[in-house]
ZAMARGU-4260 file (C-alpha; in steps of 0.2 Angstrom, whole numbers, plus 5000, padded with zeros to 4 digits):
<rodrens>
0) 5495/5441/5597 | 5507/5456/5599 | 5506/5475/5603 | 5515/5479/5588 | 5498/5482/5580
5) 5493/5496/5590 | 5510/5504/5588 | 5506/5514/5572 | 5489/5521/5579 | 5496/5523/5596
10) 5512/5534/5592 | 5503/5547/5582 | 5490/5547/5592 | 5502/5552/5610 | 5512/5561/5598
15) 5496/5575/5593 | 5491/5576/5611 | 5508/5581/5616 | 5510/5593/5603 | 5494/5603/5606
20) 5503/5609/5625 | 5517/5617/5612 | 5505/5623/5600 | 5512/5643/5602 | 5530/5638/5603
25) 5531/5634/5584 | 5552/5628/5584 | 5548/5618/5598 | 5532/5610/5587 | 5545/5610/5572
30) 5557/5599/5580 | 5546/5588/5590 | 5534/5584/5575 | 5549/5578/5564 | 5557/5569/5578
35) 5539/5559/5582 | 5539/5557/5563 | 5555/5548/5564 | 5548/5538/5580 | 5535/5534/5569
40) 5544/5527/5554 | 5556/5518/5562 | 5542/5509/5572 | 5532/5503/5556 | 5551/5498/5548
45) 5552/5488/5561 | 5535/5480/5561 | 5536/5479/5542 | 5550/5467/5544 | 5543/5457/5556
50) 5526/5453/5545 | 5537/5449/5531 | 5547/5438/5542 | 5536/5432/5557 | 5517/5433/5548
55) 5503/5441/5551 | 5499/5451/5568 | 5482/5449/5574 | 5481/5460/5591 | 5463/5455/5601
60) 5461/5471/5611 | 5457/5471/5630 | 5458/5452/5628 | 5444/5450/5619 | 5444/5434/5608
65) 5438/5437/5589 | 5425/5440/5581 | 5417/5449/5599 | 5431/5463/5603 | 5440/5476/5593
70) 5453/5465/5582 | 5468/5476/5573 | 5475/5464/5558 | 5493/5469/5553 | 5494/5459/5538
75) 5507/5462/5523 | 5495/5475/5514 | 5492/5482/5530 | 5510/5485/5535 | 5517/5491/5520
80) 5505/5505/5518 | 5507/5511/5536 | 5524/5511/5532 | 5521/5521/5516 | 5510/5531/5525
85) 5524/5536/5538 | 5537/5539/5524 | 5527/5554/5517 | 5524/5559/5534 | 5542/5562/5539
90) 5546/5570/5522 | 5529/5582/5526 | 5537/5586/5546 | 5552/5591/5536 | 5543/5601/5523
95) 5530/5610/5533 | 5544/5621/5543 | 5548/5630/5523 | 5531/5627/5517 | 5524/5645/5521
100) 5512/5640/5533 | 5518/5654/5547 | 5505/5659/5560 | 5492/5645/5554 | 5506/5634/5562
105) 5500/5642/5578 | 5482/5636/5574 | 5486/5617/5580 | 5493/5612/5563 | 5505/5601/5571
110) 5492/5590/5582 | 5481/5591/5567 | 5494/5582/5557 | 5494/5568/5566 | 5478/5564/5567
115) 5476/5563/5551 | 5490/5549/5551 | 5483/5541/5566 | 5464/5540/5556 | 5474/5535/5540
120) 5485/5521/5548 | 5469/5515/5558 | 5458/5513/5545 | 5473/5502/5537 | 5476/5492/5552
125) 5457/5488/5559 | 5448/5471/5558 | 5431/5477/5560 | 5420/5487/5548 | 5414/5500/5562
130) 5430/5506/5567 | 5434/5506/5550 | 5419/5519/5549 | 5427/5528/5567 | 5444/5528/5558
135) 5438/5535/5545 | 5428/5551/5555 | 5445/5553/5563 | 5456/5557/5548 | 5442/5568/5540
140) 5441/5576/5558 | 5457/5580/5555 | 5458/5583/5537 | 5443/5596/5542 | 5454/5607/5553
145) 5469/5607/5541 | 5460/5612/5526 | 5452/5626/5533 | 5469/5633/5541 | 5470/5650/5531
150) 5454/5655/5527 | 5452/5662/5512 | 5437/5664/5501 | 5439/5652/5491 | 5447/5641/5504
155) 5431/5642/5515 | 5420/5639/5500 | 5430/5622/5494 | 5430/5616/5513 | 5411/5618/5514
160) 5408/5607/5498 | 5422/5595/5506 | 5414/5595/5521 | 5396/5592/5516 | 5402/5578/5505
165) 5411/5569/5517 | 5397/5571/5528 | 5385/5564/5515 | 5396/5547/5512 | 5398/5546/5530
170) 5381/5543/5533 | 5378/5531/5519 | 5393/5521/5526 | 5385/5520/5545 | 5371/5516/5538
175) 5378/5501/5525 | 5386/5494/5540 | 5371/5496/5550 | 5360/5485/5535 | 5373/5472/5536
180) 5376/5469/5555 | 5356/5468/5554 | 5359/5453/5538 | 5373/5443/5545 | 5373/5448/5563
185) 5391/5455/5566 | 5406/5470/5560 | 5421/5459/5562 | 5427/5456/5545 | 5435/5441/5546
190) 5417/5435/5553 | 5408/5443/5539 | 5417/5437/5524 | 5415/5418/5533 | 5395/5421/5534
195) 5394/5429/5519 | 5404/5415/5509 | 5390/5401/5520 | 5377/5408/5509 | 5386/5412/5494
200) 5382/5430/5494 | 5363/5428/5492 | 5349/5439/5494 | 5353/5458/5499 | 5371/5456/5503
205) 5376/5461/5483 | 5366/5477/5488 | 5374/5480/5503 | 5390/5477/5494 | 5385/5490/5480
210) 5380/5502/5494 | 5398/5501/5502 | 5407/5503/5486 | 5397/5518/5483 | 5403/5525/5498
215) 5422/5521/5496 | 5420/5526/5479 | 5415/5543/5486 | 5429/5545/5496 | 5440/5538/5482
220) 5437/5551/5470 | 5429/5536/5458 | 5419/5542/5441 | 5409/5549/5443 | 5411/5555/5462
225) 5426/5564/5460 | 5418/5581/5457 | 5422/5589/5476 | 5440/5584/5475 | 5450/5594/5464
230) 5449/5611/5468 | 5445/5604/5488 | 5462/5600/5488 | 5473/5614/5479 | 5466/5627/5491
235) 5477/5624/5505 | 5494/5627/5507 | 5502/5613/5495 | 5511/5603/5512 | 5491/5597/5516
240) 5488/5595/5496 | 5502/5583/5498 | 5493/5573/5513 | 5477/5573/5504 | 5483/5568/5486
245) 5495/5555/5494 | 5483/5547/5510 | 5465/5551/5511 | 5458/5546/5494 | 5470/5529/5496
250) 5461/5526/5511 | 5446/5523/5502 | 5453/5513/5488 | 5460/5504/5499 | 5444/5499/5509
255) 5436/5494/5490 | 5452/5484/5490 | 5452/5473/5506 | 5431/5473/5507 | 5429/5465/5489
260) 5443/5453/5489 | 5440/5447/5506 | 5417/5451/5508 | 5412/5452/5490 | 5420/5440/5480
265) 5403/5428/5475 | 5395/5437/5463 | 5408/5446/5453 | 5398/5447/5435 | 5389/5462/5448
270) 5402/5470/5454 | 5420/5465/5447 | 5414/5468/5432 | 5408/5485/5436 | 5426/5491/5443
275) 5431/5489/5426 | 5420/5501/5417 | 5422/5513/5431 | 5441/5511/5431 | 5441/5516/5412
280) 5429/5528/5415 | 5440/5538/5429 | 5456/5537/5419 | 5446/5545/5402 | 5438/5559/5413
285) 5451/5561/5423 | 5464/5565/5413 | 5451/5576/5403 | 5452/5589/5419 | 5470/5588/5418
290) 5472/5593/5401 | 5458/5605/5403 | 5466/5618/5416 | 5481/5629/5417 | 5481/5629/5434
295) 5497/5619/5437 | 5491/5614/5454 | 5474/5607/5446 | 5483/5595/5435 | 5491/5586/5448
300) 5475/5585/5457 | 5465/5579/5442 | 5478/5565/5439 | 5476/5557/5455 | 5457/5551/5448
305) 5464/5541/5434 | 5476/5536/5445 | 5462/5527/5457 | 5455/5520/5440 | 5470/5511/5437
310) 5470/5502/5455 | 5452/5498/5452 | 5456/5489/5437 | 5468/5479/5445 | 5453/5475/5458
315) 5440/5473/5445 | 5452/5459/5436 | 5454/5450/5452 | 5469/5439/5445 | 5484/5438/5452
320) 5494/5450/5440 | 5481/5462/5443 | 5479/5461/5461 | 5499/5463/5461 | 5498/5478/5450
325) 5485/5487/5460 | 5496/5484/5476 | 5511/5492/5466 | 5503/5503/5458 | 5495/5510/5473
330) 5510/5514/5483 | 5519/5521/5470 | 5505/5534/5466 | 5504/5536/5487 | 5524/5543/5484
335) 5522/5552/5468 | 5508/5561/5472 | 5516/5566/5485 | 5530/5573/5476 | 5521/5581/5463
340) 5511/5590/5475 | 5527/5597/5485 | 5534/5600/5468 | 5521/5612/5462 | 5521/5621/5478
345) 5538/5624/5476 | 5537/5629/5458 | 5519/5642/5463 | 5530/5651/5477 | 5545/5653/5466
350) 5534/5659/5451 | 5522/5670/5462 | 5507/5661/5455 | 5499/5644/5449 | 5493/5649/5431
355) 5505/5640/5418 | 5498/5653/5406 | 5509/5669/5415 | 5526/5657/5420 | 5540/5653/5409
360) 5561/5651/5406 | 5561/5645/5425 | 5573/5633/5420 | 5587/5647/5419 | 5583/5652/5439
365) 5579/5635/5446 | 5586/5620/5435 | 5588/5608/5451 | 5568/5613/5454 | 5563/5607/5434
370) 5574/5593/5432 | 5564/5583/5448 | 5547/5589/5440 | 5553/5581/5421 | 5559/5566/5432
375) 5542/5567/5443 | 5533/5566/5427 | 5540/5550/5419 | 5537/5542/5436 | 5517/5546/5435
380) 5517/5541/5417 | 5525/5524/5420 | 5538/5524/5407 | 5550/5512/5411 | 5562/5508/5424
385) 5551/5519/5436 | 5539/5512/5448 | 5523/5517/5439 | 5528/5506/5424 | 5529/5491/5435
390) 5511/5495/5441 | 5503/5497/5424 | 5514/5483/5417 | 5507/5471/5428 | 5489/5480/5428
395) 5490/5478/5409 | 5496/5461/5407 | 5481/5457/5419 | 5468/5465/5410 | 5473/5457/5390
400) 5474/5441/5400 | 5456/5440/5403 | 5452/5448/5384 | 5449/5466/5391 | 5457/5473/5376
405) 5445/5489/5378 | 5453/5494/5395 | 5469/5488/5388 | 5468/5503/5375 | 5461/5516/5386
410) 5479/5514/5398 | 5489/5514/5386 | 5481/5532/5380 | 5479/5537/5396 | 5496/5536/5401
415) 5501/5545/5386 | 5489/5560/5390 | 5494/5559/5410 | 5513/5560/5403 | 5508/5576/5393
420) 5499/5584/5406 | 5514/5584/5417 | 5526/5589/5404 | 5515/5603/5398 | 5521/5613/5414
425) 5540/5608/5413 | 5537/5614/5394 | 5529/5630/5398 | 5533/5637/5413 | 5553/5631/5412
430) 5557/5632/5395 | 5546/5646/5389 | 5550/5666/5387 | 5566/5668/5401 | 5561/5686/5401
435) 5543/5682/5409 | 5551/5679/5426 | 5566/5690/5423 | 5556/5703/5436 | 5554/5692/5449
440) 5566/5693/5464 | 5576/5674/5465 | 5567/5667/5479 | 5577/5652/5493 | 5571/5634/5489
445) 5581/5631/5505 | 5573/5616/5515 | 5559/5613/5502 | 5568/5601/5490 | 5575/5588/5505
450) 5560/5579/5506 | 5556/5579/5489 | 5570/5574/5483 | 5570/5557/5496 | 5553/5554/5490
455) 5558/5553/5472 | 5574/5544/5476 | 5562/5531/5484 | 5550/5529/5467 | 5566/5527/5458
460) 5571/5513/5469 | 5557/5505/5469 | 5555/5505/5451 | 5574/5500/5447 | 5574/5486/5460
465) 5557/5480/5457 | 5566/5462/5458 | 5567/5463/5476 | 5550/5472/5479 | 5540/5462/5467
470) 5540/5445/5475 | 5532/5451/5494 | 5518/5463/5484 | 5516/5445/5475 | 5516/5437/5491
475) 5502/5450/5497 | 5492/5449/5481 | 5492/5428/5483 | 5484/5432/5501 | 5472/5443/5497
480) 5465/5432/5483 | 5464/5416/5495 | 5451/5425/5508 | 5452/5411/5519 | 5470/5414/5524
485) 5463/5430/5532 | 5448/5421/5540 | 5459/5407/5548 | 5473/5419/5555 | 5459/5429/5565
490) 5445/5415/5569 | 5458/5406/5573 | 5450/5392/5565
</rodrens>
């Protein structure tokens, strides 16, 4: 038992109350938001290392034994991606100050920040499927306020459809919760997965599974639920895109990832199975509405849903090099979606709009600035030695092992077309007609390209050293695919 746990729920959480008392001093929110950023990154460094080291931390909260209190498990999947989540956090704080927001930082921008990190980090942490649900109405309390900052037309009208949306998954997940506390009696998972596997998944629990999947798929952007994201998440200013594309619909994936390698592992030919078609599915579609637009902040946005289909697969396998891909895979796509995000921002704001069809010969005014995108791309696309690559290669390797030669195909296009999508914008808007921009004024990239350029460095690096990373995501995915390791560690059996 250790206080670690609550850490990275805990800092965020102190660190949005003290900023709403600074909320009209905007340098004072500037400085404090990056420095509790910082606080925050370190901490989950720290506590990384230790799970790595030291095992998994199980904190039973007001002393309350499992499976009757409110359990926070910080295993190895959970550590890494609150570490994850606090590195695209800290390159965010040091965005947002250049990022254009002006007077809506006065509109608690700041506090709303991090309580969309303390929701997201949370939902990572928690043992229990209700506070799952709580941590989840957290971060999309959150993610309410910030995408209505601004409140434009269009803004307003892509909020309400996100809103309603939300609201309608919300209730299913309450209400799937509520069906299977009434089947097997409680909301600790480690306690559900143990009752669940007594009676081999029997009955309505494969309903109940199919119900929460549902709902995760909702939130994940899964086909064919992916409807309300893209244009929900291009409408604010590109510094919350970036927290959207990178956190929110990872936090539902995630949720599919833990519940159906820990609950719903009995009766796979129902539901593994069915990942697999979705997964291909999402990829095909998704990259459809990618190459469909010329709105260069709706490619990136249509890319994160076969992005999610590529972690599904890895799910839907349920082997070991699929498990591992989907880990990898996962945090990489957290990074670079991040990136791509801030990139685009960047490249709208110099450009003076997001069309692809009225940009062009930027590359002669901003080389630095088309260089990271090209780079950006290859990442996304997983050629070789980036991180992506590592994902899909283990994700891919997975998938023909168990004679799923179909998915196998679809990937492999699919990557192809994602690559392309990407590349269209460095093609057109930086090495089309010079004289298009020629008019424009050169506009400061001062402070913008910091972050980005430590968040691309970090995909790099984890693609490049993949020798050193792969062994603990292989560690996590050998965990995850033994469930009782997780049931013992909390029961305490």
């Amino acid at each position: 038992m250790s206080n670690l746990a609550v850490l990275p729920i805990i800092i965020p959480l102190i660190s949005a109350v003290i900023l709403i008392f600074f909320n009209q001093k905007v340098k004072v929110s500037r400085a404090l938001s990056k420095l509790f950023s910082l606080i925050s990154l370190g901490t989950s460094s720290y506590i990384t290392w230790y799970v790595f080291n030291n095992g998994t931390i199980i904190l039973e909260t007001g002393d309350w034994l499992a499976p009757y209190g409110i359990i926070l498990v910080m295993d190895g999947l959970a550590a890494i991606l609150v570490l994850t989540t606090n590195i695209i956090a800290v390159a965010c704080a040091f965005y947002a100050p250049n990022a254009g927001l002006e007077k809506r930082e006065t509109f608690y921008f700041y506090p709303f920040f991090f309580f969309l990190i303390t929701g997201v980090s949370g939902a990572f942490i928690t043992g229990d499927l209700f506070n799952l649900f709580v941590f989840f109405e957290v971060l999309l309390m959150a993610s309410y306020g910030l995408i209505v900052l601004g409140g434009g037309k269009v803004q307003l009208r892509e909020s309400l459809k996100y809103l309603l949306i939300n609201l309608f998954s919300s209730m299913l997940f309450v209400t799937a919760v509520a069906f299977l506390y009434a089947v097997v009696g409680t909301v600790n998972m480690a306690q559900i997965a143990q009752r669940v596997q007594e009676v081999e998944q029997q009955g309505i629990l494969t309903t109940i599974g199919i119900l929460l999947f549902f709902v995760f798929a909702t939130k994940a952007a899964l086909f064919p639920l992916y409807y309300w994201l893209p244009k929900s998440y291009i409408v604010p200013n590109p510094v919350i895109s970036a927290l959207f594309g990178a956190l929110l619909t990872k936090v539902g994936i995630y949720s599919i990832l833990r519940v159906f390698t820990l609950i719903f592992v009995h009766k796979t030919d129902m539901t593994h199975e069915m990942f697999i078609w979705i997964a291909g599915l999402s990829m095909i579609f998704g990259v459809i509405g990618a190459l469909s637009t010329s709105n260069i902040k709706l490619i990136i946005a249509y890319n994160i849903i076969p992005a999610i289909g590529f972690i599904i697969l890895g799910i839907g396998l349920l082997n070991q090099d699929g498990i591992s891909g989907s880990i990898y895979y996962l945090i990489n796509d957290m990074i670079i979606k991040s990136v791509l995000f801030l990139l685009v921002g960047v490249i709208a704001y110099v450009a003076g709009t997001s069309d692809l069809r009225k940009m062009g010969g930027l590359i002669h005014y901003y080389p630095f600035l088309g260089w990271l995108l090209f780079v950006s791309a290859l990442v996304l696309a997983g050629l070789p030695p980036f991180s992506g690559f590592i994902g899909k290669l283990l994700l891919l390797k997975g998938a023909f092992e168990q004679g799923e030669i179909a998915i196998v195909i679809i990937g492999l296009i699919t990557s192809l077309l994602i690559l392309y999508s990407v590349v269209k914008i460095f093609i057109n808007g930086f090495w089309g007609d010079k004289e298009t921009m020629a008019e424009l004024p050169k506009k400061s990239t001062k402070g913008l390209l910091a972050p980005v350029v430590g968040l691309l460095a970090l995909s790099v690096i984890l693609g490049v050293g993949a020798e050193f990373f792969y062994p603990h995501i292989e560690s996590i995915a050998t965990y995850l695919l033994d469930p009782e390791i997780y049931i013992d560690s909390v029961l305490k059996e």
